[in-house]
N, C-alpha and C positions, 0 to 999 in steps of 0.2 A: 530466603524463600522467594522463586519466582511472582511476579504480577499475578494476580490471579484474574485481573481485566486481559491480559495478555495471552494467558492461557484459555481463556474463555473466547477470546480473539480468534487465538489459531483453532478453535475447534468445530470451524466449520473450511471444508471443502473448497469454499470460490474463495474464501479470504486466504486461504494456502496458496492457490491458484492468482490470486491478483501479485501476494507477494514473490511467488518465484516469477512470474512475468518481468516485477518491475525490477529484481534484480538484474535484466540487461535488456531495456526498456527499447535500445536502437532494435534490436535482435528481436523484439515481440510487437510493435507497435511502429506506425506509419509516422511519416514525418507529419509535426503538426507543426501550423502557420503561427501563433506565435507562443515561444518559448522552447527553450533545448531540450529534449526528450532527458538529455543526463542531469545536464546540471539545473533545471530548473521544476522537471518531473513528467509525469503524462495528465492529461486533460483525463478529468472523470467520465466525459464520456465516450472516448477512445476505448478506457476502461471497459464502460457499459456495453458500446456494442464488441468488444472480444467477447466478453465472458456473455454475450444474448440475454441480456435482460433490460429492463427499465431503466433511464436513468435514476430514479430514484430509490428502485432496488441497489444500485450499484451504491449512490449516496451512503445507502444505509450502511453497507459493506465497508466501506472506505472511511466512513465517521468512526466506526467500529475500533477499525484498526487504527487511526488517529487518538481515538480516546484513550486508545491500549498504548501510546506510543509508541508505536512501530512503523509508524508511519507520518511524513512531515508535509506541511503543506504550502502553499504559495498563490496568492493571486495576482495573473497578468489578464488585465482588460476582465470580464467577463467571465473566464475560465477560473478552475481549482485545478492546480495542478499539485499531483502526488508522485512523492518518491521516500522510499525506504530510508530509515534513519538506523543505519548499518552498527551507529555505538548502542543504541536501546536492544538493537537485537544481538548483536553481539552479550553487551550485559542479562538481557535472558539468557540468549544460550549458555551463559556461565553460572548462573542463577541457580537454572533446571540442571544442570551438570555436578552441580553441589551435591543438588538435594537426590542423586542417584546412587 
């Protein structure tokens, strides 16, 4: 049976929207100063201002989907930086593909 934190995850809009962004984060997102947009994630609020909102709306967004595991975290200096964790979402989509 899928996550149901996971499902509850994907069933908002901007949180669909953060995650296809960050699947090709060079391709959505400006170079930031420090850390590698692939290998280490994107700055939350790089996040915030794409998707135009708060940084703390975005927070929320990005906790969301961290608590669902679908997303991973990292701190350099200052920043949180996020990037998709490709085996968790893979294992949903194999989860929910069962249960179809």
């Amino acid at each position: 049976m899928p996550d149901l934190k996971a499902i509850r995850a994907l069933a908002n809009d901007r949180r669909l929207t953060i995650l296809a962004w960050l699947r090709d984060p060079v391709a959505n997102f400006p170079p930031q100063v420090d850390g590698d947009l692939v290998k280490d994630g994107v700055c939350g609020l790089l996040i915030a201002e794409k998707l135009g909102v708060s940084q703390p709306t975005a927070s929320e967004h990005l906790k969301i989907l961290t608590q669902a595991g679908l997303l991973r975290t990292r701190r350099i200096k200052q920043w949180t930086l996020y990037k998709r964790d490709e085996a968790a979402i893979a294992a949903f989509k194999q989860a929910f593909q069962r249960e179809l």
